[in-house]
N, C-alpha and C positions, 0 to 999 in steps of 0.2 A: 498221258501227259495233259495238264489243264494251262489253259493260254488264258489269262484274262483278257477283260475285253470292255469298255468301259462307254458307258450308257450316259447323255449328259440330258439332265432333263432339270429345265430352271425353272424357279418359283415355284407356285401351289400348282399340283399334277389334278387336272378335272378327271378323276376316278369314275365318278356316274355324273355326270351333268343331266341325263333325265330321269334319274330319281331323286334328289335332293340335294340337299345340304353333306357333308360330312367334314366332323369337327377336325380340327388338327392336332398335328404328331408328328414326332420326326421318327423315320423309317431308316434299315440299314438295308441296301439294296442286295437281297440277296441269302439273307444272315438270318440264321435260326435265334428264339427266342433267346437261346442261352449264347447268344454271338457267336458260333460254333459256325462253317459252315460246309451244307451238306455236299454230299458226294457227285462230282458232275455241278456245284455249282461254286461260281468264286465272285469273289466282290467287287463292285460297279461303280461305290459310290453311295452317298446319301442324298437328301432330298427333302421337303418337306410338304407329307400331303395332309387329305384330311380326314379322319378317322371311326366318326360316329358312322354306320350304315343307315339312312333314313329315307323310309318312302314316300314321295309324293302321288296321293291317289288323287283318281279320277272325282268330279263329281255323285254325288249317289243316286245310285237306278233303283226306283221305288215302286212296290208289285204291292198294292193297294186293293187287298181283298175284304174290306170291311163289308162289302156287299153282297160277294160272292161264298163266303167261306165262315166268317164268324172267327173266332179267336182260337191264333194258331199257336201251339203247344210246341211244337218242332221241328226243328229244319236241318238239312242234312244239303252237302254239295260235291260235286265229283265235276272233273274237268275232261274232255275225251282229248285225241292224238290235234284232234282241229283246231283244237282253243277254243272251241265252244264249252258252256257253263250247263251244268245241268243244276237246278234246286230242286226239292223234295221238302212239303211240307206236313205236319199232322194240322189238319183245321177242325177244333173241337166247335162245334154247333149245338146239337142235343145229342147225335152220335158222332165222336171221332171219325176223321176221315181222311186220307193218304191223295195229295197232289203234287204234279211235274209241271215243271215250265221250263224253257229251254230261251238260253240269252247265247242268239249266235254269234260267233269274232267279230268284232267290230260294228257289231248293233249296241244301242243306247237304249232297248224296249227289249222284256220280256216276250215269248209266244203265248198264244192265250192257255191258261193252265186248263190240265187234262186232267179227271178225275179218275185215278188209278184204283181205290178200293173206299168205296162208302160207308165201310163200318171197319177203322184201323188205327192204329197210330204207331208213336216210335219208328219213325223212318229210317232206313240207312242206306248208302246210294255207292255204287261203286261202278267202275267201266273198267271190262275185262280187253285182253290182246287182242280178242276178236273186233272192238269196237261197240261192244253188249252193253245198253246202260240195264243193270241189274239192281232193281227195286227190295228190298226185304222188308218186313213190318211185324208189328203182333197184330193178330184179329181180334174182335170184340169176343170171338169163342177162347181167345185165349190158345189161340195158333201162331207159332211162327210158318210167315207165307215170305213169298216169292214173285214178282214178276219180270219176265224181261222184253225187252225194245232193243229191235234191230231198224227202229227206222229214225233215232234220233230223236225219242220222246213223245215220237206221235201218236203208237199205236203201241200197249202192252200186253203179254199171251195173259191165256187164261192162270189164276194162283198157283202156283208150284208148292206141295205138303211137304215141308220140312220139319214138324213137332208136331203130333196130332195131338199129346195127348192134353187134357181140360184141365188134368186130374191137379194142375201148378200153376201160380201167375208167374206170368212169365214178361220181364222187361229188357229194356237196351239192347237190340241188338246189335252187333256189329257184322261187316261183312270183309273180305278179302277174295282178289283173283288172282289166277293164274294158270299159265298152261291150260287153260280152256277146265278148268276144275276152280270149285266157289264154294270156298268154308264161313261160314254163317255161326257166329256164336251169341249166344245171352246171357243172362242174368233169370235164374229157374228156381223161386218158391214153393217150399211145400213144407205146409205146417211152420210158416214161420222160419225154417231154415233155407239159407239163398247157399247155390251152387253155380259153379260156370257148367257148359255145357255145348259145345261142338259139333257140328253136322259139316257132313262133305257130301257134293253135287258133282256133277259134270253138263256141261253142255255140247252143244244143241239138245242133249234126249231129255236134261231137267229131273235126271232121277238122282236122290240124296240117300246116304247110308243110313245106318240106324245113328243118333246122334250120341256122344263121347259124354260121360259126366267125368269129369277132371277130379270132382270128389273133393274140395278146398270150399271153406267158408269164401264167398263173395259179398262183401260187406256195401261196393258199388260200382260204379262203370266199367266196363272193360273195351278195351280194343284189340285189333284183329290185322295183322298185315301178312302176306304170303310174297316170299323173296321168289323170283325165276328161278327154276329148275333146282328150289332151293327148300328151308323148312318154312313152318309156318310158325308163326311169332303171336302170340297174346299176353296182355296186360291186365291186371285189375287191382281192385286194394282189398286188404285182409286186414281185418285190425289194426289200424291204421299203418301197412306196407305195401311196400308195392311187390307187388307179385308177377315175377315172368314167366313164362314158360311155352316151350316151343316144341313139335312135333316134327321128326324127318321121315316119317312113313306116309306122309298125305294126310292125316291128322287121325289117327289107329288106337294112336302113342304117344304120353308128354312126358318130359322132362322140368320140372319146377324148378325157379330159382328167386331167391331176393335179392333185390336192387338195395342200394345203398345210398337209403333216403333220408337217414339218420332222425331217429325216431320213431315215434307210435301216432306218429295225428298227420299221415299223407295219405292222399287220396285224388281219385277224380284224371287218371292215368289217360295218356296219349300214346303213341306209336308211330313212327314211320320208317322208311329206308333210306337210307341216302344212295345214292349212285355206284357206289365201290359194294352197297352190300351193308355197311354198316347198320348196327339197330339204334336208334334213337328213341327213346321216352321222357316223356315232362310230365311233370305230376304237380298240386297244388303242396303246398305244409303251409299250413297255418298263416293263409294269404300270401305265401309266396309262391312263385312257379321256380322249375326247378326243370332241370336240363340233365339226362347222362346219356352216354356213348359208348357203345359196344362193337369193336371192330369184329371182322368176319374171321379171323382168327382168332381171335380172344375170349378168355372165357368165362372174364368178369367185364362190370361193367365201368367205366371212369366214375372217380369222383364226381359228386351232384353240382354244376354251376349253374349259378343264379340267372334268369332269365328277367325276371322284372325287377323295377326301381324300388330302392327303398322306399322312396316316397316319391310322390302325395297318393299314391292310388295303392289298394286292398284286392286282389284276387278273391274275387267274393262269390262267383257262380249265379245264377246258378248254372248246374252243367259244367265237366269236365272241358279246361283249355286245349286247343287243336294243334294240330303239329301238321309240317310241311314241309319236305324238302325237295330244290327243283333237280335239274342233272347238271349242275352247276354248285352242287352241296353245300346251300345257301339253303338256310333252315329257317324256316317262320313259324311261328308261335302268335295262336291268337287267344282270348281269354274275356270273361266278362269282369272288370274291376268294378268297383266304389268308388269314388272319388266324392267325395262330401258325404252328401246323401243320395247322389244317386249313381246309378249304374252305367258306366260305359262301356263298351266293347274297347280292347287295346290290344296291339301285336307291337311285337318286336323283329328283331330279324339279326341274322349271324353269318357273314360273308368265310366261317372258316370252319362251316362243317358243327358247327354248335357247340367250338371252345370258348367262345367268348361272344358276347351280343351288347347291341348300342341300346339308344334311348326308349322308353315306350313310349309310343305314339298313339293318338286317340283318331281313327282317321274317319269315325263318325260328325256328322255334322248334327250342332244341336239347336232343336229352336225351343222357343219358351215353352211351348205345350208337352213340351217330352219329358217325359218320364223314367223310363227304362229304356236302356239296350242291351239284350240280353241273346244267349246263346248262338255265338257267332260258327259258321258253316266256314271251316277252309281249303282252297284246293289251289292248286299251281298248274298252268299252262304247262304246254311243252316247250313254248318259248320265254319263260320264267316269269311270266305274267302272274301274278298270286291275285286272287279273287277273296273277298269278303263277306260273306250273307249275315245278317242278325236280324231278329226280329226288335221291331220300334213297339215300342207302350207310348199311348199318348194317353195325357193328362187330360179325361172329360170332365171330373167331377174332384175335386181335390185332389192328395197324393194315389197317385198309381202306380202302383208296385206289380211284374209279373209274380205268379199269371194272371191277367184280368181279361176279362171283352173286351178292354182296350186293345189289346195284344194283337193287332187284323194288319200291319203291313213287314214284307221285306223286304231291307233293304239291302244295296248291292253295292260295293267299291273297289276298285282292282289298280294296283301298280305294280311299275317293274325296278326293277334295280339299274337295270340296263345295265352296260357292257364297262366293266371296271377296267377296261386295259387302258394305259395311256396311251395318246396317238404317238406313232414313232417307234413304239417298244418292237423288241422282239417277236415273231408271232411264235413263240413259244413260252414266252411270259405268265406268270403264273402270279396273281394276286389273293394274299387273305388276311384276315385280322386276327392278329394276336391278339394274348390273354390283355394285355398293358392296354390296347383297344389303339396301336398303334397298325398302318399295314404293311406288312411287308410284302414285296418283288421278288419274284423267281425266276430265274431262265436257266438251263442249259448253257450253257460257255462253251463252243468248237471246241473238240480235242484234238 
């Protein structure tokens, strides 16, 4: 038997009062998109809140290695269980070279960066169950390597040999943990043809199998996620599609599939999990970012929805946009646009699991000297805190475009969404944003 039960909440309901703004809508309290409503839940009422999800960040923390490093090619970020921030960068000088700096909770300064391998680049940075920050790179021999730190970035072991061999250039790595096992994938040239390619480790011992060739043209970036006690998940683009495919044997074994990205010119793929399991990918087409979802039942992926604004900004790269979701299934999306002529870094965000998303926001600050902002680093607290890395281009000598010796600082900005319930509600209330970009309220109703 269902009792209604009736909720009175007057005027505009402050959703996130410390994240921002959000636009208004009027909401049915309770009521599925199609007014339908679900099972265990009965209606309360209407209300009027307000709708857009917008972040308000912090001022930006600036790691200023014009003097130490020379012009950095790429950055990578991973967040541990503490909300501490880890960055990884490549600093090309005369040889490429692999650095860490660590931004602890609630510090406004970097640690002093740590030179993790002298002759490297293409970073990729991941923190496993153990609390591992787990470094991966290419060598200048043209090796995928490894390091890890168990003291919080201070101290890294000696290279870990994940792809000995010369005989291919080898680019982008990506990385994934789990269960104390760390699958490391690239992007592997020979003769001019590019292939994905897979390796599986374990820790503490740091020994890695023989690595996987997937055997598929890789035309550019791919990523890499490993679900708990679950398969592992990779993305990349093939003539211009996207391409999935996932291993349940610890990574032996794939499985291929296409997304439906509609068309031949996507590219520059992301990845992540949301909370229940779900797969999430975003991809670029033709300056736009694009959004699909794949439940842990299901065995196609949702229709592709739009993540950026029609206008005034261009999804331009360079570098594939970042994907995020916290354990609140609030999905962020970062990305480098165009906006005139120059380059800014922009995210968005999706309080309903990545069916629908608000306004882009630029949460870079710009001064007259700047140039570029390019290739932004995303990662999410465990207290839903989202972090921001991009490297700044300043303007020495007329237009500066990446990459240049301009290219020597990064910067850093973090906000939260904070806690959408209204005061008073049910503590089983359950908030999200529909397709219409209005939100809807959920509760259980006593039976």
């Amino acid at each position: 038997m269902r009792c209604k039960q009736r909720l009175r909440l007057a005027g505009i309901v402050a959703l996130s009062a410390a994240a921002g703004t959000l636009a208004a809508g009027t909401v049915g309290l309770g009521m599925d998109a199609d007014n339908s409503f679900p099972v265990g839940m009965t209606e309360v009422g209407t209300t009027e809140v307000r709708a857009d999800p917008s972040l308000r960040f912090a001022p930006q923390i600036r790691l200023d290695l014009r003097a130490a490093a020379g012009m950095i090619e790429s950055i990578a970020a991973a967040a541990d269980s503490e909300g501490n921030l880890y960055v990884a960068w490549c600093a090309a000088d005369e040889v490429p070279g692999i650095w860490c700096a660590r931004l602890s909770r609630g510090e406004r300064s970097f640690s002093a960066p740590v030179a993790v391998s002298d002759e490297a680049r293409d970073p990729a940075l991941v923190i496993d169950d153990e609390g591992r920050l787990i470094l991966a790179y290419v060598s200048n021999d043209s090796l995928i390597e490894a390091v890890v730190s168990e003291d919080g970035g201070n101290h890294f072991s000696e290279p870990l040999q994940i792809e000995g061999a010369r005989s291919s250039k080898k680019e982008h790595p990506a990385l994934a943990a789990s269960e104390g096992q760390v699958y490391v994938a690239w992007r592997d040239l020979v003769d001019g043809e590019a292939t994905v390619m897979v390796a599986r480790g374990s820790l503490p011992n740091g020994l890695f199998q023989r690595p996987v060739g997937l055997g598929w043209n890789a035309d550019e970036y791919g990523s890499l996620v490993a679900s708990p006690q679950g398969p592992v998940h990779l993305v990349w683009e093939t003539n211009g599609r996207i391409r999935h495919t996932s291993s349940r044997d610890g990574g032996r074994t794939f499985i291929a599939t296409l997304l439906p990205s509609e068309g031949t010119d996507a590219g520059q793929p992301d990845i992540a999990l949301s909370p229940d399991g779900s797969l999430l990918v975003c991809w670029n087409r033709d300056g736009t970012i694009f959004l699909s979802r794949r439940s842990p039942n299901s065995a196609s992926f949702s229709a592709p929805v739009r993540v950026s604004d029609e206008a005034p900004s261009l999804a331009a790269g360079p570098g594939p946009a970042q994907l995020a979701a916290d354990e609140e299934d609030r999905v962020f999306v970062a990305w480098t646009s165009l906006w005139g002529t120059d380059r800014d870094i922009t995210i968005d965000c999706s309080l309903d699991g990545g069916l629908s998303f608000g306004t882009d926001q630029r949460p870079g600050e710009r001064s007259q000297n700047l140039a570029d902002q390019v290739l932004p680093a995303l990662a999410v607290g465990p207290d839903g805190m989202v972090y921001v890395a991009w490297i700044d281009c300043s303007r020495a000598e007329g237009q500066c475009t990446y990459p240049t010796a301009s290219c020597h600082e990064i910067c850093l900005t973090y906000a939260a969404l904070g806690d959408t319930t209204p005061p008073g509600a049910p503590a089983d209330l359950r908030v999200y944003q529909k397709t219409d970009h209005s939100i809807a309220l959920r509760w259980i109703a006593p039976g």
